[in-house]
C-alpha positions as CSV (number, residue, x, y, z in Angstrom):
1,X,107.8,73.9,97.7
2,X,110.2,71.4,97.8
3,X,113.2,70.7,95.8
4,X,112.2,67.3,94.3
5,X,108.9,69.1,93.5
6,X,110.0,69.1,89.8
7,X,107.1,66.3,88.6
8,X,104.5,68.6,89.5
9,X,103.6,71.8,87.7
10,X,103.5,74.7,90.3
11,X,99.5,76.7,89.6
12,X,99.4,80.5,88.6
13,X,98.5,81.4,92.3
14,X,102.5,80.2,93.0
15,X,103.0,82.2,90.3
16,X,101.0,84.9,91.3
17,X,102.6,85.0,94.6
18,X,106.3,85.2,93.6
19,X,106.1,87.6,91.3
20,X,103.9,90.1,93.5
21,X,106.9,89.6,95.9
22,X,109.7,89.9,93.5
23,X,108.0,93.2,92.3
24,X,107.5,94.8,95.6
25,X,110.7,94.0,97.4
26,X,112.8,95.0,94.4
27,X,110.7,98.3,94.3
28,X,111.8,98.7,98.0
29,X,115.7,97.7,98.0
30,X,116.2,99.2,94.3
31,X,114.1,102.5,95.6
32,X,117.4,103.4,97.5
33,X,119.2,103.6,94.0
34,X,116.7,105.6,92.9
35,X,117.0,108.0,95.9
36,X,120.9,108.2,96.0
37,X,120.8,108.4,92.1
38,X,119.9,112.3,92.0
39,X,122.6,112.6,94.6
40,X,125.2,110.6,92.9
41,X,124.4,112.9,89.8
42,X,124.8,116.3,91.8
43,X,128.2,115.2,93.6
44,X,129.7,113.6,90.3
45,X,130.8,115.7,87.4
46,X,129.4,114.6,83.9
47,X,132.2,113.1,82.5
48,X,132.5,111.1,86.0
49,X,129.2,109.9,85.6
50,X,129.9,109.0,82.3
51,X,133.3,107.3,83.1
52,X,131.3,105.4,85.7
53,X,128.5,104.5,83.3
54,X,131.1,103.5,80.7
55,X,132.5,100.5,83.3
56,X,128.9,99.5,84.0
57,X,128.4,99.1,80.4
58,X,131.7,96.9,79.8
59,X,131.3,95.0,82.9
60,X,127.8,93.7,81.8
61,X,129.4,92.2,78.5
62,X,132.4,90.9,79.7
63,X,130.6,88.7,82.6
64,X,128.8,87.1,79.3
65,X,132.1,85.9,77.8
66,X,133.3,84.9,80.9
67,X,130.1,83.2,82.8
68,X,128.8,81.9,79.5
69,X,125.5,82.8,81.4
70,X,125.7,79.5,82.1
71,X,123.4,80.1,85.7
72,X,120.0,80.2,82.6
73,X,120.3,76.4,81.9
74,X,120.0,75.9,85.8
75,X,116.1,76.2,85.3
76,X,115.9,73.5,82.9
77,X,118.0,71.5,84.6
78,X,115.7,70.9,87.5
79,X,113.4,69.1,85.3
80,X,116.2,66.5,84.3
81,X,119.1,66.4,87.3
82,X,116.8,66.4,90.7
83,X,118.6,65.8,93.9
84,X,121.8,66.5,91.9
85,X,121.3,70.2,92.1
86,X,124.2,70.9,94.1
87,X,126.9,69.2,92.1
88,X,125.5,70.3,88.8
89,X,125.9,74.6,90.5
90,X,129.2,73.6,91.4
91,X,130.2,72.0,88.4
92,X,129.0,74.8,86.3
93,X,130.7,77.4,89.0
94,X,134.0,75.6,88.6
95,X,133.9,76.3,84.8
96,X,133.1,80.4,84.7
97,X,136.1,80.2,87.6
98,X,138.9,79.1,85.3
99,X,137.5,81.3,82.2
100,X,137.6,84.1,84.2
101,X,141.4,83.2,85.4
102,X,142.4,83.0,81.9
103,X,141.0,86.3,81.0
104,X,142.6,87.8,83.9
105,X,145.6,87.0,82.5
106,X,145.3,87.6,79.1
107,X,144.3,91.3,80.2
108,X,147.4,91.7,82.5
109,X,149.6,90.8,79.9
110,X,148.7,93.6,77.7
111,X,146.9,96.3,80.3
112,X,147.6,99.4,77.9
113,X,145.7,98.0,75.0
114,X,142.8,97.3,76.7
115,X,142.8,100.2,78.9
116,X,142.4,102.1,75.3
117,X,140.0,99.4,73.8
118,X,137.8,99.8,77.2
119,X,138.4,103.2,77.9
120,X,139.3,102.1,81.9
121,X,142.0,102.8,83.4
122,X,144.6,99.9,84.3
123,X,144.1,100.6,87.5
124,X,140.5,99.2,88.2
125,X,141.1,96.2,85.8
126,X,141.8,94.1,89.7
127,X,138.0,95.0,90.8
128,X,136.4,94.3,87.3
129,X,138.1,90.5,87.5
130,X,137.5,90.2,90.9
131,X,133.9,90.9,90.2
132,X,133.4,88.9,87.2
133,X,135.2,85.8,89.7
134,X,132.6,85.7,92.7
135,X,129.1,87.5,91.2
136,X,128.3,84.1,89.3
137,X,127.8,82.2,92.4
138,X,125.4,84.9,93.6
139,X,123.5,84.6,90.1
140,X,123.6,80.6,90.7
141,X,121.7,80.5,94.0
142,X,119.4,83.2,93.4
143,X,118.2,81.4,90.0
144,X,118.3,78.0,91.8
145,X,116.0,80.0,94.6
146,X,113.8,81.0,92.2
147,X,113.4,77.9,90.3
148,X,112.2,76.8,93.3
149,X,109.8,79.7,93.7
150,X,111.8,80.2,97.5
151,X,111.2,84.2,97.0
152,X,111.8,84.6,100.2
153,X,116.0,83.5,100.2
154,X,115.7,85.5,96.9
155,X,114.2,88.7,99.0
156,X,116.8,88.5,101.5
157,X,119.6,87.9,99.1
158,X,119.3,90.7,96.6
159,X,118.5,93.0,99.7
160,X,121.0,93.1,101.0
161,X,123.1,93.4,98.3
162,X,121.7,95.9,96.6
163,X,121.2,97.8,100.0
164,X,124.9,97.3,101.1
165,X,126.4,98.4,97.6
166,X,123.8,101.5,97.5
167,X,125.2,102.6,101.1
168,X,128.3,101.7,100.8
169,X,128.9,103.7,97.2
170,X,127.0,106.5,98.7
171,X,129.9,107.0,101.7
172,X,132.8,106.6,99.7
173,X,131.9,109.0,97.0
174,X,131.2,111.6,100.2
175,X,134.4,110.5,102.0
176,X,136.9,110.2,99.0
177,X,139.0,112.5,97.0
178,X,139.0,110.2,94.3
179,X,134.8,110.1,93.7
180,X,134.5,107.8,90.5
181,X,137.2,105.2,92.2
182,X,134.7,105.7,95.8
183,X,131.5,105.4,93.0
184,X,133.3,102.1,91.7
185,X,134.6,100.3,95.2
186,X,131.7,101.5,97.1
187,X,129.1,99.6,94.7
188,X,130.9,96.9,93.2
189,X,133.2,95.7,96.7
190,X,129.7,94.6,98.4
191,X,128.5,92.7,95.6
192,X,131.9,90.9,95.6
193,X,132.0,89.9,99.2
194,X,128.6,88.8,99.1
195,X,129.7,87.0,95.9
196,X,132.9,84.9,97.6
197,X,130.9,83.9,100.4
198,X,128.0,82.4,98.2
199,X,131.1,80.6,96.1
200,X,132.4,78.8,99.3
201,X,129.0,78.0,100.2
202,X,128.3,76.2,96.9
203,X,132.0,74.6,96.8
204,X,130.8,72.9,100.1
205,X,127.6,72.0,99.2
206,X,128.6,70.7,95.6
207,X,131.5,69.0,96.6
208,X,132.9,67.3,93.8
209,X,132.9,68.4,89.7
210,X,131.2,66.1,87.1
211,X,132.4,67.4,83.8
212,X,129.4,65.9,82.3
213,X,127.3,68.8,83.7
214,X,130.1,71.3,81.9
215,X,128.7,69.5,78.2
216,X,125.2,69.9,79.2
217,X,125.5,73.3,80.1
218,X,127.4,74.1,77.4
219,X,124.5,72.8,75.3
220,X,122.4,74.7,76.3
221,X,124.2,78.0,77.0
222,X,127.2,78.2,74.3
223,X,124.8,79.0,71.9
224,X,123.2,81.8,74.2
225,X,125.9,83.2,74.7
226,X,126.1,85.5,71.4
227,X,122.6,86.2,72.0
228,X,122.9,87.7,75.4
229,X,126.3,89.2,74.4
230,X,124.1,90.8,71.8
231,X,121.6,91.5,74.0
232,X,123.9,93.3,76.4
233,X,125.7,95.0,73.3
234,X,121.9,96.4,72.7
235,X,121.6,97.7,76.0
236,X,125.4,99.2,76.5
237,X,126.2,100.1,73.2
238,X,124.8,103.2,72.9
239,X,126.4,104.8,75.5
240,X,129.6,103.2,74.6
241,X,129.3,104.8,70.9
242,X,127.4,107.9,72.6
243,X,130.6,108.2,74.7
244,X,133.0,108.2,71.6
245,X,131.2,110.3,69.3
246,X,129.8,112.9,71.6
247,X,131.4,112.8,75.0
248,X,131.3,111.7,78.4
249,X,128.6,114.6,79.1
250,X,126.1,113.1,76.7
251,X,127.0,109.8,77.8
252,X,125.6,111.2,81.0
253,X,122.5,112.8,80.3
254,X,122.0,109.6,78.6
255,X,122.9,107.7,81.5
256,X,120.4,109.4,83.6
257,X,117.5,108.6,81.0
258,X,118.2,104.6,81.8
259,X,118.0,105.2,85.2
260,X,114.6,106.4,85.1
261,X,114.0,103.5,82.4
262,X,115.0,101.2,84.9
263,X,112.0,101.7,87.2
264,X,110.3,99.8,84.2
265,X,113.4,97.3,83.6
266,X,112.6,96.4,87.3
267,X,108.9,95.4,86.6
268,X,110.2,93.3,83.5
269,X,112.8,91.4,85.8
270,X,110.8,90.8,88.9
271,X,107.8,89.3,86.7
272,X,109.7,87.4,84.3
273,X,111.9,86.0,87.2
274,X,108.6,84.4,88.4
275,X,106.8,83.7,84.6
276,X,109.5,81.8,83.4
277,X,110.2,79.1,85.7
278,X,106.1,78.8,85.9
279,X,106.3,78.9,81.5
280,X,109.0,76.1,81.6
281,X,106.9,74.2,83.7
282,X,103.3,74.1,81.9
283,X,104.9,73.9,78.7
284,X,106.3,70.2,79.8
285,X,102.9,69.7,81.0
286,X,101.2,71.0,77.9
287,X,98.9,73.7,80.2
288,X,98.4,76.1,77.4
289,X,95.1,77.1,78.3
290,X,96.6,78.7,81.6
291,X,99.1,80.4,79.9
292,X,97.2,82.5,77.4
293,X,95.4,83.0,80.2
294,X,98.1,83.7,82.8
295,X,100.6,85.7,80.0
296,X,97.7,88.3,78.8
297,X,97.6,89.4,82.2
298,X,100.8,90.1,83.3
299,X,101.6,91.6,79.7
300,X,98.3,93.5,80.6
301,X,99.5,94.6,84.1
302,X,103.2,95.5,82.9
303,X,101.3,97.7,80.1
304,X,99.1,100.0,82.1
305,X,102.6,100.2,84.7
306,X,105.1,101.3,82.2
307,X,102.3,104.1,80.6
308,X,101.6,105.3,84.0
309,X,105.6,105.9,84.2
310,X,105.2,107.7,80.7
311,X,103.2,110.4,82.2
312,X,105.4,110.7,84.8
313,X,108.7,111.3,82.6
314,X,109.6,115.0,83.4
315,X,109.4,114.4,87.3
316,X,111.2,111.4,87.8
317,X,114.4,113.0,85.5
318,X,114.2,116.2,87.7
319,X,114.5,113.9,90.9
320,X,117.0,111.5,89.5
321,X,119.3,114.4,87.6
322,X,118.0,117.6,88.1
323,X,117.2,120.7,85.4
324,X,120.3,120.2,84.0
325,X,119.2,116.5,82.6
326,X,116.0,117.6,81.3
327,X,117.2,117.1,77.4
328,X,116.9,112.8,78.7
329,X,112.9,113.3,78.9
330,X,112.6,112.9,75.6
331,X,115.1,109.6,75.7
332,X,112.1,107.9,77.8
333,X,109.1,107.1,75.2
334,X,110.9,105.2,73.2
335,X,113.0,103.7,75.8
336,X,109.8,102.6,77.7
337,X,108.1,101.3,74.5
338,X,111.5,99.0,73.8
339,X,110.7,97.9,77.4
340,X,107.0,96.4,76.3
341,X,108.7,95.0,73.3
342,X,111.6,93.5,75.8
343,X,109.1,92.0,77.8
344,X,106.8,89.8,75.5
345,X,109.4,88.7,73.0
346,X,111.2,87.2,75.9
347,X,108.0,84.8,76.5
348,X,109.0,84.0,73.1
349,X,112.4,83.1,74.0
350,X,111.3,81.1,77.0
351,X,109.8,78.8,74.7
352,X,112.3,78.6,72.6
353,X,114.4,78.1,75.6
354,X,112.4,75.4,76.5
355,X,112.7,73.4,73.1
356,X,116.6,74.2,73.4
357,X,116.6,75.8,70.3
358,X,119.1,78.3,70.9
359,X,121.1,78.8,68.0
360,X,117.5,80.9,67.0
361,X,117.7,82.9,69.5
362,X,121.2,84.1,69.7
363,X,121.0,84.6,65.2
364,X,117.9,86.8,66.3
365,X,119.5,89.0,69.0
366,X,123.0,89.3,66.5
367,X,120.8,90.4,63.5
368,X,119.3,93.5,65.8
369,X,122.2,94.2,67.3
370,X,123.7,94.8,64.4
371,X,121.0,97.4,63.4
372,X,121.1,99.0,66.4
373,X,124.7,99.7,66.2
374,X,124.8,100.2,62.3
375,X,121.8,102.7,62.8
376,X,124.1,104.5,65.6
377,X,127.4,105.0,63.7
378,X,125.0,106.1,60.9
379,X,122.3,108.8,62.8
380,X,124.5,110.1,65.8
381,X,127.6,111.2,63.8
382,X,125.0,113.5,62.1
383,X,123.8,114.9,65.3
384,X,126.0,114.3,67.7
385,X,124.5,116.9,70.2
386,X,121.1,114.9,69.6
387,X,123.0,111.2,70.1
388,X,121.7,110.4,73.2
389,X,118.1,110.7,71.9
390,X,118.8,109.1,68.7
391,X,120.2,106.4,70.5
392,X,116.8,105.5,72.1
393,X,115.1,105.2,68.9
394,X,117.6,102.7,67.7
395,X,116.9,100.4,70.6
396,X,113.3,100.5,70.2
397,X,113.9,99.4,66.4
398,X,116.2,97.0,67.7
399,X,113.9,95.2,70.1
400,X,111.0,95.7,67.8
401,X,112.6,93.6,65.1
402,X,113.4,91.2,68.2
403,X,110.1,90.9,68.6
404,X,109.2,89.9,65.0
405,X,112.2,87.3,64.6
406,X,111.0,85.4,67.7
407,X,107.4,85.3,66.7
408,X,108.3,83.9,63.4
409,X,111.0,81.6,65.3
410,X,108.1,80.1,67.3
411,X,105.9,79.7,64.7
412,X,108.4,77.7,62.6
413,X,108.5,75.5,65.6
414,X,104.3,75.5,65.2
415,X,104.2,77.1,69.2
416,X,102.9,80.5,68.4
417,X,99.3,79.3,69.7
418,X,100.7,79.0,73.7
419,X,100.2,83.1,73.5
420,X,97.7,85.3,72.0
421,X,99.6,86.7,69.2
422,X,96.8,89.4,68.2
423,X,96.7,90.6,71.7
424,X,100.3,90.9,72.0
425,X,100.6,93.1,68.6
426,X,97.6,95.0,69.8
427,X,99.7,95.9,73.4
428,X,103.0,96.8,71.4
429,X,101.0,98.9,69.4
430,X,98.9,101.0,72.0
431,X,102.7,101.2,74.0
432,X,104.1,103.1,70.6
433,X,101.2,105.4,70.5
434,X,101.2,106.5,74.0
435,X,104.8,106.4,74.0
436,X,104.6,109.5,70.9
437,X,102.1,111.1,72.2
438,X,103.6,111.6,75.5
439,X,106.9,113.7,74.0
440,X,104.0,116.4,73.4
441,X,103.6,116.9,76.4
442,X,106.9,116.9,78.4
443,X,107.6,120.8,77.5
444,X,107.8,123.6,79.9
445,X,104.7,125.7,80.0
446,X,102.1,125.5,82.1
447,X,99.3,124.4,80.0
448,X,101.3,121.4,78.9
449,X,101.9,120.5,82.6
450,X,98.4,121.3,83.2
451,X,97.1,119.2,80.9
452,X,99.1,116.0,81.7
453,X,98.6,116.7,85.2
454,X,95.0,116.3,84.2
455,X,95.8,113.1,82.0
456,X,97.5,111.7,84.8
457,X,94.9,111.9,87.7
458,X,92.0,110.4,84.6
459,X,94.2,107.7,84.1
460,X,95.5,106.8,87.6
461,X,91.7,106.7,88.3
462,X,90.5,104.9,86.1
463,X,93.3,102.0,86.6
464,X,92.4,101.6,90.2
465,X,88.6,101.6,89.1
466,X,88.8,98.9,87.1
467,X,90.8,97.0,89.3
468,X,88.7,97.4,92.3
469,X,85.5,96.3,89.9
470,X,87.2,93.4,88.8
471,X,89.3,92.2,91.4
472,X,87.3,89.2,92.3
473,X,87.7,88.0,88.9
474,X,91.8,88.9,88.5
475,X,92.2,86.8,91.7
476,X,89.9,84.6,90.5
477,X,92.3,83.7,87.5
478,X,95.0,83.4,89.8
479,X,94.0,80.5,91.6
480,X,93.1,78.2,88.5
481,X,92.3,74.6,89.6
482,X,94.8,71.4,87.9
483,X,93.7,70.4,84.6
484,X,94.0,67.7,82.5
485,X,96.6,68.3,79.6
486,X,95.1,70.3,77.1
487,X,95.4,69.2,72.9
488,X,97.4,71.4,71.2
489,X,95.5,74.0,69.0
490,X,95.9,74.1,65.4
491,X,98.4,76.1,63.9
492,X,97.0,78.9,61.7
């Protein structure tokens, strides 16, 4: 697909076809974090794990204040700028660069205060910075890749990025002394590189900087920005408070528990990364038929995935962490069933993306937030030894009431028919139940095993029954013909 295809509305198959290779190849280059993972959490000592966790956690937030996330309005942009692409990356590069130079030295001014605000040392404040400088411009092209549906620069991007800082981190944390400073340079130094060169690249291609693009961004980002914040806040927080309250060791077993959820976090990105471009798309061409059609089925799919990864709970913490994590098993449920709520309220957002009404979305994600870390300081002071399982049930209120502020956000803007809200409802709901069931059977004895051993050959079974029965028609539904634009449903 071309780049000045932005008149015409790419078809599901497209769709189709990037997000089956955004799942699979992230599957393969992330699958090395997965297997270094159980090593990382043998060699490392709790509260290094935790330490390391900690600066993951802070990083994420920080790169929101400093980057705006100003690489999301690039998707929307191709519908208005065209053969301006270039300038309008740059433009938007050059802006995150001087924030982040500012910060820098707002922070080296006063390094002891937010060494003890952070809780990182002084020391590693040089590889945070140089971090939140280059990894925009990697974000930049790979959204620009993607907005072109060009999965395959995408593929070979995040590859070898993810492969390089998965090997590298791996060495230094057998070579060095110092084995949370070899856990920090080893992962982040790649990313950085990779990062520096993608920035020169995009200076030469954009060439000059039109501060008009810097007020259309803004537009469309600044009031993003204390949703993602928030949204990042929801994610890191707990661990954070978990960290505070209980220690570095629960912060761990904790820590562990999202690395396993991140085998379904990896499904949510590498669909949405191809559904919303598509979304943005038929919503300007008003192709709502195509996607109820097209968003029941990859809500479906990413359903039956994430409850086959429920039944599979006590085996993936054993690889990842070993006996001595098995307390995180029960972390999983309702981290998994945040995950289903995570991934159809961000259709919501899309649309609301779409209509640039922003300032919704950010309220929203503030308002759970705020419950999420209100619930925390409230439950895990009580238990502190159970923290990192309390946690978990925050989030999933958290993104549950997510869920239920964009729905009514949509429907205020009378665009709650483009999805099937009953169906929707109806998958949340089946993802709690599953989700409770399953801590019943994640104990020790071996009837318990027995019988989700059982549960899990029945279910893997029947899965790939019905897909083999009805894969002419799920291709079928893949490869739906143009249509004229569609009128728009009543509102109900």
């Amino acid at each position: 697909m071309s780049d000045r295809t932005v008149g015409k509305g790419a078809n599901s198959s497209v769709v189709a076809k990037a997000g089956t290779w955004y799942t699979i190849c992230n599957f393969l280059f992330r699958g090395m974090a997965f297997i270094t993972t159980p090593i990382f959490a043998r060699i490392l000592s709790k509260v290094e794990l935790g330490d390391f966790n900690n600066f993951a956690s802070w990083l994420t937030i920080l790169i929101v204040l400093t980057a705006l996330d100003v690489q999301m309005s690039i998707i929307r942009s191709k519908l208005e700028v065209g053969d301006d692409m270039d300038s309008y990356i740059w433009s938007i590069l050059s802006m995150t660069t001087m924030i982040t130079v500012a910060a820098y030295g707002v922070v080296m001014l006063f390094p002891t205060f937010f060494s003890n605000l952070l809780l990182i040392e002084p020391r590693h404040f040089h590889l945070l910075f140089l971090y939140l400088l280059f990894t925009p411009a990697y974000s930049m092209l790979i959204t620009k890749q993607r907005a072109y549906y060009k999965y395959k620069m995408f593929v070979l991007l995040t590859g070898i990025c993810l492969v390089t800082s998965t090997l590298c981190s791996l060495v230094l944390v057998l070579l060095m002394e110092d084995k949370l400073t070899g856990r920090m340079y080893g992962f982040y130094i790649p990313q950085i590189v990779m990062g520096a060169v993608i920035y020169v690249y995009l200076l030469i291609k954009g060439k000059k900087i039109q501060t008009k693009y810097w007020k259309y961004a803004c537009a469309i980002c600044l009031p993003l920005v204390p949703h993602v914040l928030s949204l990042h806040l929801l994610c890191s927080s707990d661990k954070i408070i978990i960290k505070r309250i209980s220690g570095s060791e629960y912060a761990a077993v904790y820590g562990i528990a999202y690395s396993c959820y991140h085998i379904v976090t990896i499904l949510f990105d590498s669909m949405n990364k191809a559904f919303a471009p598509w979304l943005l798309e038929s919503l300007h061409h008003e192709k709502y038929g195509d996607i109820r059609k097209v968003s029941k089925i990859y809500v479906g799919i990413f359903l039956v995935l994430s409850i086959g990864v429920l039944m599979l709970v006590p085996e993936l913490i054993l690889i990842l962490g070993g006996k001595k994590y098995a307390e995180a098993n029960y972390c999983l449920p309702p981290l998994i069933a945040s995950c289903v709520f995570q991934f159809i309220y961000t259709m919501y957002v899309n649309v609301e993306f779409y209509e640039k009404k922003t300032i919704g979305v950010a309220c929203a994600t503030m308002i759970a937030t705020a419950v999420n870390i209100i619930l925390n300081f409230i439950f895990i002071p009580m238990y502190p030894e159970k923290g990192f399982v309390i946690a978990a049930y925050t989030t999933l209120v958290g993104y549950a009431l997510l869920f239920v502020l964009h729905y009514f956000l949509v429907r205020r803007m009378k665009k709650a028919f483009v999805f099937d809200t009953k169906f929707m409802i109806a998958v949340q709901g089946l993802a709690l139940a599953v989700s409770f069931v399953m801590n019943l059977f994640y104990g020790k004895s071996l009837s318990i095993r027995v019988i989700r051993y059982a549960l899990v050959t029945v279910y893997g079974s029947a899965v790939l029954y019905v897909a083999f029965r009805n894969k002419d028609r799920i291709i079928a539904l893949f490869k739906q013909k143009k249509k004229k634009k569609e009128p728009a449903p009543q509102e109900a």
